[in-house]
C-alpha positions in Angstrom: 0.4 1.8 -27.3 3.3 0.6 -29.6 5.2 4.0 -29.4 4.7 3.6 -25.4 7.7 2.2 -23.0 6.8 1.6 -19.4 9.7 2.6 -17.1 8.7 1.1 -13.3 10.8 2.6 -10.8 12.1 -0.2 -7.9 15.0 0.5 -6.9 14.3 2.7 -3.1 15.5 1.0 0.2 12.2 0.2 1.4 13.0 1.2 4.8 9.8 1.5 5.8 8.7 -2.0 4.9 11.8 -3.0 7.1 12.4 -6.1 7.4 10.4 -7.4 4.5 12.9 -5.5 2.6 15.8 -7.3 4.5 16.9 -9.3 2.1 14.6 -7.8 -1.3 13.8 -4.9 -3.1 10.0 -3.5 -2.5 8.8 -4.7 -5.5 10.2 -8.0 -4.7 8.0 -8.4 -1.6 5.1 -11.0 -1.7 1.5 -10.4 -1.7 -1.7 -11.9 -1.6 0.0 -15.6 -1.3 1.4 -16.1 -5.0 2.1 -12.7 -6.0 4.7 -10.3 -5.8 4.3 -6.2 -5.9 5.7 -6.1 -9.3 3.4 -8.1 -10.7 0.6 -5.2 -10.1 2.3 -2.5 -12.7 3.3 -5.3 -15.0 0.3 -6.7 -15.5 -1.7 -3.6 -15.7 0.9 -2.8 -19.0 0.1 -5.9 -20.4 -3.8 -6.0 -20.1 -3.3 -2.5 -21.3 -1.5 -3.5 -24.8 1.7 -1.9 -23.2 4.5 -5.0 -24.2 7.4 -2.3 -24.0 9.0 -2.3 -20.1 12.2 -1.2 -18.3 12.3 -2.3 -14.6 14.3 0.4 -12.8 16.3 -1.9 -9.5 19.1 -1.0 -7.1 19.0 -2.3 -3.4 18.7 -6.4 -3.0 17.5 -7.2 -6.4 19.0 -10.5 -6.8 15.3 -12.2 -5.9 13.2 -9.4 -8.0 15.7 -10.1 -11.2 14.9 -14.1 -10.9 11.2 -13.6 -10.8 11.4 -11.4 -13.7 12.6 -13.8 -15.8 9.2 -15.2 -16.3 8.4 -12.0 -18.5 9.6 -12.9 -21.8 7.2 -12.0 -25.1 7.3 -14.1 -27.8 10.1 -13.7 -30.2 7.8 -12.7 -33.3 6.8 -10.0 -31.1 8.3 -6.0 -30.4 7.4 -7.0 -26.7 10.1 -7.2 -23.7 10.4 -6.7 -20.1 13.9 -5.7 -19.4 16.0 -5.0 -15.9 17.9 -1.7 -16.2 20.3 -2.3 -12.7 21.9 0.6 -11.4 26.0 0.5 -12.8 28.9 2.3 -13.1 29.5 4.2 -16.3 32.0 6.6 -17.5 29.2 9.4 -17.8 27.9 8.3 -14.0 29.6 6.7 -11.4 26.9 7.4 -8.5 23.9 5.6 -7.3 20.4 6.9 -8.3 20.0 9.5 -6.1 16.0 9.7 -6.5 13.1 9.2 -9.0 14.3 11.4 -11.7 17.9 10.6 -11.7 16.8 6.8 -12.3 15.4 7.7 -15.3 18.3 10.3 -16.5 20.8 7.5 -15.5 18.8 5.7 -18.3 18.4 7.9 -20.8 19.9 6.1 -23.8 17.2 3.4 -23.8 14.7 6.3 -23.8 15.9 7.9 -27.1 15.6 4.7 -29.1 13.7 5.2 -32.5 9.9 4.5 -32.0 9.4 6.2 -28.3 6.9 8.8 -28.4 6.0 8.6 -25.0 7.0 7.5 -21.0 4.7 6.3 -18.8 6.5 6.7 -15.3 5.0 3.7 -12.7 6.0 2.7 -9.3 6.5 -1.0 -8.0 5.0 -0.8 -4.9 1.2 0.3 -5.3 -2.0 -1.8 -5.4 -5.0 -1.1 -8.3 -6.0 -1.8 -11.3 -5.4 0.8 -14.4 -5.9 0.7 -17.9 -2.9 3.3 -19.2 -5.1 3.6 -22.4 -7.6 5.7 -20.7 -4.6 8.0 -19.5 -3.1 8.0 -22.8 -6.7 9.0 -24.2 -6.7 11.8 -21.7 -3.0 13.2 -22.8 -3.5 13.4 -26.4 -7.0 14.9 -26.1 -5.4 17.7 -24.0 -2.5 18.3 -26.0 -0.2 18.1 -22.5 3.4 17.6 -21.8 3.1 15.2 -19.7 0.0 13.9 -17.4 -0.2 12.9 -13.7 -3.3 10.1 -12.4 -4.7 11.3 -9.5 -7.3 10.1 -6.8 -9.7 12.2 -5.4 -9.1 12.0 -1.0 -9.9 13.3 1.9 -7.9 15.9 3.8 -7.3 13.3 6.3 -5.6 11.0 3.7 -3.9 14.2 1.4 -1.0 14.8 5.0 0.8 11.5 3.2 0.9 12.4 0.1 1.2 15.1 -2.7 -2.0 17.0 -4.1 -2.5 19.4 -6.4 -4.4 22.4 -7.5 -6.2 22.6 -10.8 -8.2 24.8 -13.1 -11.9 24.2 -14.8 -10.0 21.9 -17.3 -8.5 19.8 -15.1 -4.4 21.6 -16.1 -2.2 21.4 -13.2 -1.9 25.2 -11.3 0.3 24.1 -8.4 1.9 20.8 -6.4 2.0 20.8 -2.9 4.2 17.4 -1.3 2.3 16.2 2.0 0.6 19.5 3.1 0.1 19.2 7.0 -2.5 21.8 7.8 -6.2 22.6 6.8 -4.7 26.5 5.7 -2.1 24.7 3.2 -4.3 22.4 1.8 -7.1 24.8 1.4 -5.9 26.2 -1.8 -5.7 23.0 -3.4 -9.2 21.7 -2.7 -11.9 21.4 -5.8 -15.4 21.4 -5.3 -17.8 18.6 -5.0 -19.4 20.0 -8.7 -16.4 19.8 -10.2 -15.5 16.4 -8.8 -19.2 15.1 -10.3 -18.9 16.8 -13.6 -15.8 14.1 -14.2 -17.9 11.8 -13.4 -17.1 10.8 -10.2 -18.7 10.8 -6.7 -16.9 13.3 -4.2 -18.0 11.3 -1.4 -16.8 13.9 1.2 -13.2 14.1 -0.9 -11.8 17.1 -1.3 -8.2 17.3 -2.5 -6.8 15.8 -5.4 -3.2 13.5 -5.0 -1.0 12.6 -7.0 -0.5 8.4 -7.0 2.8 8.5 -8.9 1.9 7.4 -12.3 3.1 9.8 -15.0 3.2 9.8 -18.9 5.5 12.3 -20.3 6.0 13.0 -24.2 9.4 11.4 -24.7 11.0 14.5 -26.0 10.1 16.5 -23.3 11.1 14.2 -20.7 15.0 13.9 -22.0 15.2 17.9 -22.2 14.3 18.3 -18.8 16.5 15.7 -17.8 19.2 17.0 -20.0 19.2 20.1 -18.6 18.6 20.1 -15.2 20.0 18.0 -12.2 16.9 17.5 -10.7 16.9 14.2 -8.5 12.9 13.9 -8.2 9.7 14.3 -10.0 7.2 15.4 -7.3 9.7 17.5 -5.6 11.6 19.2 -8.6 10.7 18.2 -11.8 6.4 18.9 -11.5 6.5 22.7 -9.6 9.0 23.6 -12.5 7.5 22.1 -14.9 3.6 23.3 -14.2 4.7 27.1 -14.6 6.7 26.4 -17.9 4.4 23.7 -19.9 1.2 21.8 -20.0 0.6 19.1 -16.9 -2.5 18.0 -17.0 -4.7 15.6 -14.4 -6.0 12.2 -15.3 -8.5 11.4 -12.6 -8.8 7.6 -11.2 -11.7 6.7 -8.4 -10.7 3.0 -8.7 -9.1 1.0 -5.6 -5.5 2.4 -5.5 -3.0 1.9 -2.2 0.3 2.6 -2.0 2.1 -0.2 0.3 4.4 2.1 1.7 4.5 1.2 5.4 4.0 -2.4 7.2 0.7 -1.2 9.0 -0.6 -0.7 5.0 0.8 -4.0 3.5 -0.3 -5.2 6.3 -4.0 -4.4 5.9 -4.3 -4.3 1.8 -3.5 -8.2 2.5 -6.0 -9.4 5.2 -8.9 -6.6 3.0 -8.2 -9.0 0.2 -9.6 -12.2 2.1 -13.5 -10.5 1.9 -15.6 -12.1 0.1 -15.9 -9.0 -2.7 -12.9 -6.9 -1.8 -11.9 -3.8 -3.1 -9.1 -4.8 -5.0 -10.3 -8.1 -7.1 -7.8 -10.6 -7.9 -9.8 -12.8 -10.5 -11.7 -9.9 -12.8 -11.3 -12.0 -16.3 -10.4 -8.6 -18.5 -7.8 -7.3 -16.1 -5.7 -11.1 -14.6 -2.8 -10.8 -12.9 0.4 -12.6 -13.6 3.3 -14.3 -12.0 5.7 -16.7 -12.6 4.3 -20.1 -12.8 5.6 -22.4 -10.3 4.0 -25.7 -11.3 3.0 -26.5 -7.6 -0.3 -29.4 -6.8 -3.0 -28.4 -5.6 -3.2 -27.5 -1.6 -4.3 -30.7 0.7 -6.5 -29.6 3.8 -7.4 -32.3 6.1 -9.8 -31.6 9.2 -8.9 -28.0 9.7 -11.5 -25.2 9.8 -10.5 -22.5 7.8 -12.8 -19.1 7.4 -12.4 -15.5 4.7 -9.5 -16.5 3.8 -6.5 -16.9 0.7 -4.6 -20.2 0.8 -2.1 -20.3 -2.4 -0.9 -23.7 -4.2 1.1 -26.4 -2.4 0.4 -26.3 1.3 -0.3 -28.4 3.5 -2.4 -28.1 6.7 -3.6 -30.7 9.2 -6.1 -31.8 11.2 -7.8 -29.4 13.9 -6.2 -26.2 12.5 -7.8 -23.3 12.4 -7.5 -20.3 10.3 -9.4 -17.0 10.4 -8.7 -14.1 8.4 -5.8 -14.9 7.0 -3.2 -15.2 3.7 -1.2 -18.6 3.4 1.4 -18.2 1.0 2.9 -20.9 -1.2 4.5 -24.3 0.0 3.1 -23.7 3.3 2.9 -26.9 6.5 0.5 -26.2 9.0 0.4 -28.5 11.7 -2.5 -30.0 14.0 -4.5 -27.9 15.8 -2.3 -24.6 15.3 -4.6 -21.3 15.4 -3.5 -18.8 13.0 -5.9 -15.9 13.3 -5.4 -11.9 11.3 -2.0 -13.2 9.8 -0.1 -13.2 7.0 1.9 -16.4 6.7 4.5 -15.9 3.4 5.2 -19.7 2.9 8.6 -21.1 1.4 10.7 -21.1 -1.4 11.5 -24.6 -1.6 9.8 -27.8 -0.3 12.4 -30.1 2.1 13.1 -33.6 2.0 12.3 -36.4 4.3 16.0 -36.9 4.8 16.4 -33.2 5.7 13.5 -33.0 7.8 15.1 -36.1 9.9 18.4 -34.7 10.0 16.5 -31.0 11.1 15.1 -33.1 14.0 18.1 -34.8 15.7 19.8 -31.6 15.9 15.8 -29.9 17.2 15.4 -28.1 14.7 12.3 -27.4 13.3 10.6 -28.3 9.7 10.1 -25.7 8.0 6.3 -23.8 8.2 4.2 -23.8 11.2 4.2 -26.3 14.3 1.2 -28.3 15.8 -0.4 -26.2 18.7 1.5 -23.0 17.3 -1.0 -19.3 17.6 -0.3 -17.0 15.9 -2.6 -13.4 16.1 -1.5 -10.2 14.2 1.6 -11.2 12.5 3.7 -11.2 9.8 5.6 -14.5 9.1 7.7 -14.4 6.2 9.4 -16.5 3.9 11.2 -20.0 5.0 10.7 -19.5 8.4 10.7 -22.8 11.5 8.1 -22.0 13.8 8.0 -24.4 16.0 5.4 -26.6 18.5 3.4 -24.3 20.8 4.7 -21.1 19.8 2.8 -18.4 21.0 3.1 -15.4 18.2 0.8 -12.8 19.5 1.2 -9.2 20.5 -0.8 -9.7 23.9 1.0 -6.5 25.6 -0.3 -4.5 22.7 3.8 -2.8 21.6 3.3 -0.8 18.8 7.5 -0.8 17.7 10.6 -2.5 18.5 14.2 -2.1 17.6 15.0 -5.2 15.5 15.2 -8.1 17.6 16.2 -11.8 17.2 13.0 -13.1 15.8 12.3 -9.9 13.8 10.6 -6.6 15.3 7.3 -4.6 15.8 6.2 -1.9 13.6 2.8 -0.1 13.5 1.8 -2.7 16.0 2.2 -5.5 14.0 5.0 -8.6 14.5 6.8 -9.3 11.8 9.1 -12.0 11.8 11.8 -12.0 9.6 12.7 -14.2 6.4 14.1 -17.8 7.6 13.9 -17.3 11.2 14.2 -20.4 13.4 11.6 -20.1 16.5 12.0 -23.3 18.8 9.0 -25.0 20.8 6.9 -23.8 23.4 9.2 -19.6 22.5 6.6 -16.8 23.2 6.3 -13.3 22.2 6.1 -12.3 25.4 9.1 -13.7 26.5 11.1 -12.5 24.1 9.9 -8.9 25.0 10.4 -9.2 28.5 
């Protein structure tokens, strides 16, 4: 993989994941307690022998820069992880106007000596992948570039972008978010051919795309030499499948995109099963973060059931926690019930002094209050929730405009990074 550089693309609005991407990028968000999106490509290059990696950012990436900056390589090694932030130059003075144009805008770190290849990755997407096994398939093939794909249902294709192929597994056609049985019904393979790669069709029937490409180098800078195309799926792939080889990796591992807060959402709370589908702790494949150099959580009297509880919280006597992620640096206090939640934690860890000063003026500490429920919600970072507040969705909204506290989206109440919620405030108050 030494004539390999990783390009991971992170530099969209996120306005779907609004308001987690209030004040971040999406690959900036945090999941499963210690983690942060990016981490997921990142790590798959390095268990992968890929050390070679340009992070693509744009919108609010002052937090996703600062975390990166516990990628380094050692200095005896080719290895580096390096921001590429959108700028100004005399050849482009525009922002990147989609997928493609990221990657044109950055060209010149493309055509250094020893880059055969591109693999193409997104920042927001949960799995495990070892690129080898793609790389294995573009060689053998003799492609122009290769696509990983997941066999779906037709249910699940409507979202994103499938494609048709031949016998071989060559790409004959793309087709972005087909919403009828007639469109898609071109593109479907048979359960035969699904087996004979060795794979269980399992009722699936189409074949998507999941945004992971590998291009040979050359062939990537003359299509984006000569053509103004803004975006892969859309421009660059139906071009490109009539005039050279695409080919098809196929992956039947645990891939989701975290596109929407109803799917962050859930790929967080599947994680607290006792042998989910996306494992954080197999030995071969780890992933990393930035070591924070927290103690070890202290639990005192509180019942706490299937779920994740990351390093240096603190939670008291008589709570009780069902189905749940606690993220780092988190106070829980007695007797609150936190049930189907995702609680981000804090940055920072406050004094005594500014805890007493916080309390003259009645402001909360930061974290969560004694006798505080909390049921289907989203609480993210450095956030005062305060005694007996009642966080739960009782009246069933499925969306909100943004509101004081946060908002609503696919059902599921999100309150928003460093929001102050005093004692005894209620959801349902704040809704009436």
């Amino acid at each position: 993989m030494d004539n390999v550089v990783a390009v991971v693309l992170g530099g969209g609005q996120g306005s779907r994941l609004y308001p987690l991407t209030k004040f971040r990028s999406k690959p900036a968000v945090p999941i499963a307690g210690k983690y942060r999106l990016i981490d997921i490509p990142l790590s798959n290059c390095i268990n992968s022998g890929l050390k070679k990696i340009y992070v693509v950012t744009q919108f609010n990436s002052a937090s996703l820069h600062q975390h990166m900056n516990a990628y380094s390589f050692s200095q005896f090694s080719s290895g580096f992880v390096e921001i590429l932030a959108a700028q100004q130059t005399k050849e482009n003075s525009n922002w990147y106007q989609g997928t493609a144009d990221a990657v044109r805008q950055n060209l010149s770190f493309l055509k250094a000596r020893g880059i055969d290849y591109v693999l193409i990755l997104s920042g927001d997407q949960l799995y495990h992948m070892d690129y080898r096994k793609m790389m294995e398939t573009h060689r053998k093939s003799g492609a122009d570039v290769t696509i990983s794909a997941v066999p779906v249902s037709r249910k699940d294709a409507s979202e994103l972008g499938i494609m048709r192929l031949d016998e071989g597994g060559r790409v004959q056609g793309f087709l972005e978010k087909p919403q009828s049985d007639e469109e898609m019904e071109d593109f479907c393979v048979t359960p035969e051919w699904i087996q004979g790669q060795g794979i269980e069709p399992k009722g699936r029937e189409c074949i998507a795309s999941m945004g992971i490409y590998l291009f040979n180098r050359d062939f990537l800078v003359d299509v984006l030499d000569k053509t103004d195309y803004k975006d892969f799926g859309r421009e660059v792939f139906p071009t490109s499948i009539r005039t050279r080889h695409v080919q098809c990796h196929l992956f039947d591992g645990y891939w989701e995109d975290i596109g929407t807060i109803r799917s962050f959402y859930e790929a967080n709370l599947q994680l607290t099963a006792i042998r989910p589908d996306f494992q954080l702790s197999l030995p071969d494949d780890p992933i990393y973060t930035r070591a924070r150099f927290l103690p070890s959580s202290r639990i005192d009297g509180a019942t706490i059931s299937r779920s994740l509880i990351a390093d240096g919280c603190e939670i008291r006597s008589g709570a009780v926690i069902e189905n749940c992620v606690i993220g780092l640096r988190c106070t829980i206090g007695e007797n609150a019930v936190i049930r189907n939640s995702i609680i981000m934690g804090n940055d920072y860890y406050e004094t005594d002094k500014e805890i007493a000063d916080a309390q003259t003026q009645g402001i909360p500490p930061l974290g969560i209050g004694s006798g505080a429920i909390i049921d289907g919600a989203i609480v993210d970072k450095n956030c005062r929730i305060g005694r007996d507040v009642k966080i739960v969705n009782s009246k069933k909204v499925d969306k909100t405009d943004e509101l004081h506290f946060g908002m609503i989206r696919d059902g599921v109440v999100v309150i928003s990074k460093k929001t102050q919620l005093d004692d005894h405030w209620t959801l349902d108050s704040s809704l009436e």
